[in-house]
matplotlib code that plots the C-alpha trace (Angstrom):
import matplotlib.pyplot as plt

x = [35.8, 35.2, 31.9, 30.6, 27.1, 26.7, 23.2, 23.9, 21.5, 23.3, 21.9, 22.4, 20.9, 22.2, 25.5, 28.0, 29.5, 26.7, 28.9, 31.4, 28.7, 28.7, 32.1, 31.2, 29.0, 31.5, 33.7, 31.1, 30.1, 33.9, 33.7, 30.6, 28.1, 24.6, 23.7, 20.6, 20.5, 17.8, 18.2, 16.5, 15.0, 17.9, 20.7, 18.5, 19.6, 23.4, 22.6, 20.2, 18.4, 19.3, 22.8, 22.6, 20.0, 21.8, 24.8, 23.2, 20.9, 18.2, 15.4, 16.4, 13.7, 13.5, 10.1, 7.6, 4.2, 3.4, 2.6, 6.4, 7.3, 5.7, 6.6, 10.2, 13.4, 13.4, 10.1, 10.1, 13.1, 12.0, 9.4, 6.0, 3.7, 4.6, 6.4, 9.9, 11.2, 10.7, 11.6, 15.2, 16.4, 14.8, 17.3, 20.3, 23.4, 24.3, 22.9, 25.6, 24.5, 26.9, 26.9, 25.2, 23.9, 23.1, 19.4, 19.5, 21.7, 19.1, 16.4, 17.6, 18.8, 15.0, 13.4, 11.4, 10.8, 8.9, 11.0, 12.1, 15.7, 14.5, 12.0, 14.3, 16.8, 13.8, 12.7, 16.8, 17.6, 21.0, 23.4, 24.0, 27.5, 27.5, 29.7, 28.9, 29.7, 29.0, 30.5, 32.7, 30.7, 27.8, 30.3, 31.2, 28.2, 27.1, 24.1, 25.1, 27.6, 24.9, 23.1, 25.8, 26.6, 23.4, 23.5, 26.3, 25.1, 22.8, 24.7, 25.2, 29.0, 30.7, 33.5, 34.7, 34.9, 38.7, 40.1, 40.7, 39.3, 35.1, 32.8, 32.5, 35.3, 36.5, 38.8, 38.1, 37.2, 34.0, 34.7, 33.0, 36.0, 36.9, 35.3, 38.3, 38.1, 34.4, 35.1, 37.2, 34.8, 32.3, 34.6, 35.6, 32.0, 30.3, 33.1, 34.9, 37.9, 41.1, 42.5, 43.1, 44.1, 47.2, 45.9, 44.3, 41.9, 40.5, 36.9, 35.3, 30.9, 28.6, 28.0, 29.0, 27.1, 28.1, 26.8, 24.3, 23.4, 22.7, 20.3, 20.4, 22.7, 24.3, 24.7, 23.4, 21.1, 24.2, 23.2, 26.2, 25.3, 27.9, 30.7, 29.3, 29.0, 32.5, 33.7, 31.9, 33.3, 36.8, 36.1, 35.2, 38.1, 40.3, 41.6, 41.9, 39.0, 38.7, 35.8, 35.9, 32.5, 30.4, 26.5, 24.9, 21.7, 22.9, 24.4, 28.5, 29.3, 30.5, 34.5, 35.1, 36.8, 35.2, 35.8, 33.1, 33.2, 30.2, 32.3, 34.2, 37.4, 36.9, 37.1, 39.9, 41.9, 41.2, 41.8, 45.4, 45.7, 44.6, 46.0, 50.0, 48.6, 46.2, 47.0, 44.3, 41.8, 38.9, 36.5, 33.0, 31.9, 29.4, 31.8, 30.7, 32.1, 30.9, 30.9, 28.9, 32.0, 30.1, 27.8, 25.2, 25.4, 21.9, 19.1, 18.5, 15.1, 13.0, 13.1, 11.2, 13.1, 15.4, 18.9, 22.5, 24.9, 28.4, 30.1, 33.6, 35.2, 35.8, 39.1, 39.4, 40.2, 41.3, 43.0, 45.4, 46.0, 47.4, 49.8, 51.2, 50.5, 53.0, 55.0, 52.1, 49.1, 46.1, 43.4, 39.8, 37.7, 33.6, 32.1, 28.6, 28.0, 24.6, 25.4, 28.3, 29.5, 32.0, 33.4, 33.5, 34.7, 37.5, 38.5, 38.5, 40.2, 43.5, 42.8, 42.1, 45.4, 43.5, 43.8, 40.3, 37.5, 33.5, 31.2, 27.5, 24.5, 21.5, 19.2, 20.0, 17.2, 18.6, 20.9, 19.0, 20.6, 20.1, 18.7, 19.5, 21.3, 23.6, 25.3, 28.4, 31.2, 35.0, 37.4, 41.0, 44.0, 44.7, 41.9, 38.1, 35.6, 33.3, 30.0, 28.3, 24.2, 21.9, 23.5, 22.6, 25.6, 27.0, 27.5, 28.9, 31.5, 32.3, 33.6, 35.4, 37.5, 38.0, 39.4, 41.6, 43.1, 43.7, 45.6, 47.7, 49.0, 49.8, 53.4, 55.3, 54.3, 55.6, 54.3, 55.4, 56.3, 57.6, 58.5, 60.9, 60.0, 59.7, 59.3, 56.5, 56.5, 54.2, 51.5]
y = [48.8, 50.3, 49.3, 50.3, 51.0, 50.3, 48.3, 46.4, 44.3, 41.2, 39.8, 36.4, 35.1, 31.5, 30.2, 27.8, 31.4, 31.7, 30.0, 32.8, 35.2, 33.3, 34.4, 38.3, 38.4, 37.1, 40.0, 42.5, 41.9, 41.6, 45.0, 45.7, 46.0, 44.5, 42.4, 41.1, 39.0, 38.4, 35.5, 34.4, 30.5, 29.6, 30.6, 28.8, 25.5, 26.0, 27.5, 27.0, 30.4, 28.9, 29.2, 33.0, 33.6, 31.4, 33.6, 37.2, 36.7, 38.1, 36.3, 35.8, 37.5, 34.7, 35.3, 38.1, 35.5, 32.6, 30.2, 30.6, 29.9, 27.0, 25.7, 26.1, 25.4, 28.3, 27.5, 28.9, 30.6, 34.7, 36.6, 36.9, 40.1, 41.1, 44.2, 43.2, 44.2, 47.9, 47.2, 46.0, 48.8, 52.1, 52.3, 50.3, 52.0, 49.8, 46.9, 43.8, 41.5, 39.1, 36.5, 38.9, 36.2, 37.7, 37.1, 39.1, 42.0, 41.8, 42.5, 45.3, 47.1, 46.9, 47.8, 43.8, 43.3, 39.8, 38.3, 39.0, 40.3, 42.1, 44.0, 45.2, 46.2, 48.3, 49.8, 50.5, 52.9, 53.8, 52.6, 49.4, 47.2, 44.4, 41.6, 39.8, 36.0, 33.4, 31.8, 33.4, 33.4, 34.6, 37.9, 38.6, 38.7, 42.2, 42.1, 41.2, 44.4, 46.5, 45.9, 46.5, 49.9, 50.7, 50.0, 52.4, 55.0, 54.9, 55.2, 51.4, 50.2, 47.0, 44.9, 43.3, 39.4, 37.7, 35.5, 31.5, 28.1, 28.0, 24.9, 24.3, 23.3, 26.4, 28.9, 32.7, 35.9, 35.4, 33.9, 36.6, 38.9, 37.4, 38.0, 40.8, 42.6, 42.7, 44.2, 46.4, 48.6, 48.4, 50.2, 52.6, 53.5, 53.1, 52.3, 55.2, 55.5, 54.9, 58.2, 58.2, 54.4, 54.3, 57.3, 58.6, 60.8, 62.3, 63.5, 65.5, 65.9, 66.1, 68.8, 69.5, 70.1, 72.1, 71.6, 74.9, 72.6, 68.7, 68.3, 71.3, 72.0, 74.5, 73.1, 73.5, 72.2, 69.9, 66.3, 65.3, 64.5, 66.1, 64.6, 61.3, 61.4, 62.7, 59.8, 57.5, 59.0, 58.8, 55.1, 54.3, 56.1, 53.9, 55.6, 54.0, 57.2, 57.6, 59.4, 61.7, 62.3, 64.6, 63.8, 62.4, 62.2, 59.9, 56.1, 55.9, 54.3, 50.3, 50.1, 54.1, 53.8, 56.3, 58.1, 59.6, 63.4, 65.6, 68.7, 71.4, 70.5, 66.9, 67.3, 69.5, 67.2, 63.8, 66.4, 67.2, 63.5, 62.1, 64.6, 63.8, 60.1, 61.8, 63.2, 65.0, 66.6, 67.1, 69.3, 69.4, 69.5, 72.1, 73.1, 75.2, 79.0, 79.4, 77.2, 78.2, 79.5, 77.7, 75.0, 74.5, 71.4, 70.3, 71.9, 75.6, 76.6, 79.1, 82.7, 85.2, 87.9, 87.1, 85.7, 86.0, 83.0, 84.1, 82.5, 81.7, 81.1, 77.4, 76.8, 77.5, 73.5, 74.4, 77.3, 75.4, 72.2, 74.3, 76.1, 72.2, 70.6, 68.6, 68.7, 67.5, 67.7, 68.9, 70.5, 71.2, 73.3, 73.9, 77.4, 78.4, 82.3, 84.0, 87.5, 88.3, 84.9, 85.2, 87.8, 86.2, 82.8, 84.4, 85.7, 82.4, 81.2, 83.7, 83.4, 79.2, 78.6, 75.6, 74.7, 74.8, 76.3, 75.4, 77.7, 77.4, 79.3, 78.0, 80.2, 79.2, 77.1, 73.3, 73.9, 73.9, 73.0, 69.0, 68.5, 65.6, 68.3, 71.7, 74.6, 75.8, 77.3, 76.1, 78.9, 78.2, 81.0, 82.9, 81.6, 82.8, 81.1, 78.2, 77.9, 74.5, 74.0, 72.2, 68.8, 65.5, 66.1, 62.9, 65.0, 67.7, 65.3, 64.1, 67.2, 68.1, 65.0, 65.6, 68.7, 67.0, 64.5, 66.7, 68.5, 65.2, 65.0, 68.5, 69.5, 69.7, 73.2, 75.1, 75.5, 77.3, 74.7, 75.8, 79.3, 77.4, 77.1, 73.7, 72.2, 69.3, 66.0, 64.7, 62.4]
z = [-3.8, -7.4, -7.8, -4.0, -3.8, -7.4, -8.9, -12.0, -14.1, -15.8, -18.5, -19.9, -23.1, -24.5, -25.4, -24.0, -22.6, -20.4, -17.6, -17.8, -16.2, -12.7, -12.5, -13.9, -11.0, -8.7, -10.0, -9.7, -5.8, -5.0, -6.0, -3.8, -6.5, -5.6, -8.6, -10.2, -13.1, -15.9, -18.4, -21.4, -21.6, -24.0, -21.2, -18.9, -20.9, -20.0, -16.2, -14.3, -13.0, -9.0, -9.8, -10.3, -7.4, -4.9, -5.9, -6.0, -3.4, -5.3, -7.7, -11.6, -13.8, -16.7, -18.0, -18.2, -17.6, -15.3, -17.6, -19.4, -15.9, -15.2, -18.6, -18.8, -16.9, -14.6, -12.9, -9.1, -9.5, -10.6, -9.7, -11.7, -11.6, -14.5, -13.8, -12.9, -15.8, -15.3, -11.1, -12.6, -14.4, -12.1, -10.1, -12.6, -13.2, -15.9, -17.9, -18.6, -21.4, -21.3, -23.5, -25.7, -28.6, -32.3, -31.6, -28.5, -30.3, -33.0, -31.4, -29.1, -31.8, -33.6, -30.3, -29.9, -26.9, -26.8, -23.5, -20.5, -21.2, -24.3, -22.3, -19.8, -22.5, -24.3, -20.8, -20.0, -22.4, -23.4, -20.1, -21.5, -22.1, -24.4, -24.8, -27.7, -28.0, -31.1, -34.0, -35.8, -39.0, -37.1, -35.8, -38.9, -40.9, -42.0, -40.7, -36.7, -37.4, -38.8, -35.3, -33.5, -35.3, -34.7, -30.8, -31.1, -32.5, -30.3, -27.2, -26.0, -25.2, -26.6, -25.1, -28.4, -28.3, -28.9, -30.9, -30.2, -30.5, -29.7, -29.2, -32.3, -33.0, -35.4, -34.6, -34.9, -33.3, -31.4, -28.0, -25.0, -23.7, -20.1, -17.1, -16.2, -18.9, -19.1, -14.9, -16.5, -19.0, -16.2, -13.7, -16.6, -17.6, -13.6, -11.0, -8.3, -9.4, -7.2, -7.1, -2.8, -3.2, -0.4, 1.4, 4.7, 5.2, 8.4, 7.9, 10.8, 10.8, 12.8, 15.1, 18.6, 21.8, 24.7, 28.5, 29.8, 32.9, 33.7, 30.8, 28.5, 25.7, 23.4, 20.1, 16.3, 13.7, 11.5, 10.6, 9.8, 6.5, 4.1, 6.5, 6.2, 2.0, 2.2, 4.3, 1.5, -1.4, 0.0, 1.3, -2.3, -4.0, -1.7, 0.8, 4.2, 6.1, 9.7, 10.9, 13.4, 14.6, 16.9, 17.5, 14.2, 12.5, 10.0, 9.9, 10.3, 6.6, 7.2, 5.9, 8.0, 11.4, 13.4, 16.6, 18.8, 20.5, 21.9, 22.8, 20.6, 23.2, 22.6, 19.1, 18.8, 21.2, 18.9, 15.8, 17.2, 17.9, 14.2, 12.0, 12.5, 10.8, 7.8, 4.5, 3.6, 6.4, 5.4, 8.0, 7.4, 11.5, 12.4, 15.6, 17.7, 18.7, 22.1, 25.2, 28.4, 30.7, 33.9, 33.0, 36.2, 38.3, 38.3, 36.4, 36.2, 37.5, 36.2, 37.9, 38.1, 35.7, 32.8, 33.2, 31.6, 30.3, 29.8, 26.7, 26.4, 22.7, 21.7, 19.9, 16.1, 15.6, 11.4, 11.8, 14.9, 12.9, 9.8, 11.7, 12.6, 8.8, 7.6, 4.1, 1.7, 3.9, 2.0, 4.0, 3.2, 5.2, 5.2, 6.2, 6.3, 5.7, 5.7, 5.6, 2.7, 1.8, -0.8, 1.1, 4.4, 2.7, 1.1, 4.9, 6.4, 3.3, 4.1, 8.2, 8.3, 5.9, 3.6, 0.3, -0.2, 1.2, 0.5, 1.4, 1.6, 2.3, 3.9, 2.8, -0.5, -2.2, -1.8, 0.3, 3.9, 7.2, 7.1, 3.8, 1.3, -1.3, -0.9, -2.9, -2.3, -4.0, -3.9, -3.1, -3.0, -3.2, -5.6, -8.1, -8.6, -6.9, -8.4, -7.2, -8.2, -8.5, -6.5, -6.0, -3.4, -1.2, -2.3, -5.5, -3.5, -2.0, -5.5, -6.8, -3.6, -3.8, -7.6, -6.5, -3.7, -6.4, -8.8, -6.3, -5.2, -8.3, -9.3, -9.2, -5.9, -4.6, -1.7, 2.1, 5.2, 7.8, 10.9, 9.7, 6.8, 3.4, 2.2, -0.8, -0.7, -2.1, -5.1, -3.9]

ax = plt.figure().add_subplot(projection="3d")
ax.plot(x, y, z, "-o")
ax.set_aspect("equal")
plt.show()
């Protein structure tokens, strides 16, 4: 879905157009955008404010006061403190004021803010699409283009209104732009795009955990966190992401098939099984090097001196899946370095045989084991290193997948399959 995990604001002021927005907001949760819609009293007159909260599921803001409640058509249908204006548009992507009237363009463009919709479009700032729609008289009058130049220049969008017959009975350009096209700037300006659309993509998180006796465990501090906003990002890019998963401290995304392990064996097993099916592999699991050679039946008791473990070396799950990659296979790995990282990144670059390495170093400011952000650089042969700032790890899994679709579409390169050179396909 383009618009997954998107909030947009809609606005409605009045005009026989105003029935168009039920349908833009149809458009906009079809593409999993969570909507909620703020409408001057005119619109009110042409839809009723229960229309648009029966459909969003949220109230319609359609005055600032009670007592412009209570004396117009949209009585009991929005909230009232007073504040929902500025609750609206803190955590908006984008503002859609469609029908956008002259008066409403008017007074955004001159900063009035004496309603509802104005106030949220004051309070907004610049992420805000128009789509105007009046007479045609009214369009082309200087001073309706004036505003709108203004708007411009000022960093708002506009979806230009089309030509044909409008209520009045006239013919001209004035009529809103449809309800797809509209979609269509909005997914331009906000949406995910569908670069993996047709794709699949095996994600691996999480950490594993290895048996020392009945109830302990060796394992590490990994949330899982990066793996998840990878498997989101990809899911919202379009591909079809399975999710292969070791203990979590984080929610599996809804629309990711996922697959549960709890030891490094178990994973590389499922990995083996998974990867024939993926395109692009993409392994962010904290595995673990070391299992304990002979876990203990039962719990180990304390003695009276100090006692020795012996460790036995997991497999190397990345390194073994690209000696089997197929023609086209693109495969990402993850690597956290303390001590040297550029230099040990660049070694498990040549040794793990990926396309791209990212490499991160807790100690790094932001980029803690389990935090909500991370910094890491993305190596890949042959090229120097790019190390990005402090970013949420959503971010992070943004520019990872921009590298990963820029490489889909690159030209054919080649790759050692099977000890033959081969000569891969384009994505």
């Amino acid at each position: 879905m383009k618009l997954q995990s998107k909030n947009i604001v809609l606005g409605v002021s009045g005009g026989i157009a105003a029935y168009k927005a039920v349908e833009l907001l149809r458009l906009f949760q079809q593409e999993g955008a969570t909507v909620r819609v703020v409408m001057t009293r005119a619109a009110a007159e042409f839809v009723t404010p229960l229309t648009f909260r029966t459909l969003s599921g949220h109230p319609v803001l359609t005055a600032l006061y009670r007592n412009e409640l209570a004396a117009g058509p949209a009585a009991g249908n929005a909230d009232d403190s007073g504040v929902e204006h500025i609750d609206l548009v803190k955590h908006a992507d984008l503002v859609v004021i469609a029908p956008a009237t002259a008066n409403t363009i008017a007074k955004a463009a001159w900063g009035l803010a004496d309603d509802a919709l104005s106030t949220v479009l004051c309070a907004s700032g610049a992420d805000v699409l128009w789509a105007p729609a009046m007479n045609h008289r009214m369009w082309k009058n200087p001073v309706t283009q004036d505003n709108l130049t203004r708007l411009r220049r000022l960093g708002h969008q506009v979806v230009d209104p089309e030509e044909g017959w409008m209520a009045c009975q006239e013919h001209g350009v004035g009529r809103m732009a449809e309800p797809t096209t509209i979609l269509q700037h909005v997914t331009e300006l906000i949406g995910h795009p569908q670069d993996l659309s047709g794709t699949r993509v095996l994600v691996t998180a999480g950490r594993t955990e290895e048996a020392l006796d009945t109830v302990r465990i060796l394992t590490n501090r990994s949330s899982g966190k990066m793996g998840v906003a990878l498997a989101e990002e990809a899911l919202s890019r379009g591909a079809e992401v399975t999710l292969l998963a070791g203990p979590l401290e984080v929610p599996v995304p809804e629309g990711v098939a996922v697959e549960r392990v709890v030891t490094a064996d178990e994973m590389n097993q499922a990995a083996r099984r998974l990867f024939t099916a993926c395109d692009i592999l993409v392994m962010t699991a904290a595995v673990g090097d070391f299992r304990v050679s002979s876990p203990v039946p039962g719990k180990i008791r304390r003695g009276r001196g100090d006692m020795q473990i012996t460790l036995t070396a997991n497999p190397d799950i990345l390194a073994g899946l690209s000696e089997t990659r197929k023609s086209g296979q693109i495969l990402v790995g993850f690597a956290l370095e303390v001590d040297g990282a550029a230099g040990a990144g660049r070694e498990k670059l040549k040794r793990k045989g990926v396309d791209l390495l990212v490499v991160n170093n807790p100690r790094e400011p932001g980029a803690a084991i389990g935090g909500d952000t991370n910094v890491v650089t993305l190596l890949e042969p042959g090229k120097a290193g790019k190390k990005l700032p402090v970013l949420p790890k959503r971010e992070v899994a943004r520019h990872v997948l921009d590298w990963v679709a820029r490489r889909r579409t690159a030209a054919p390169r080649r790759v050692k399959v099977e000890g033959t050179s081969r000569r891969t396909r384009r994505a």
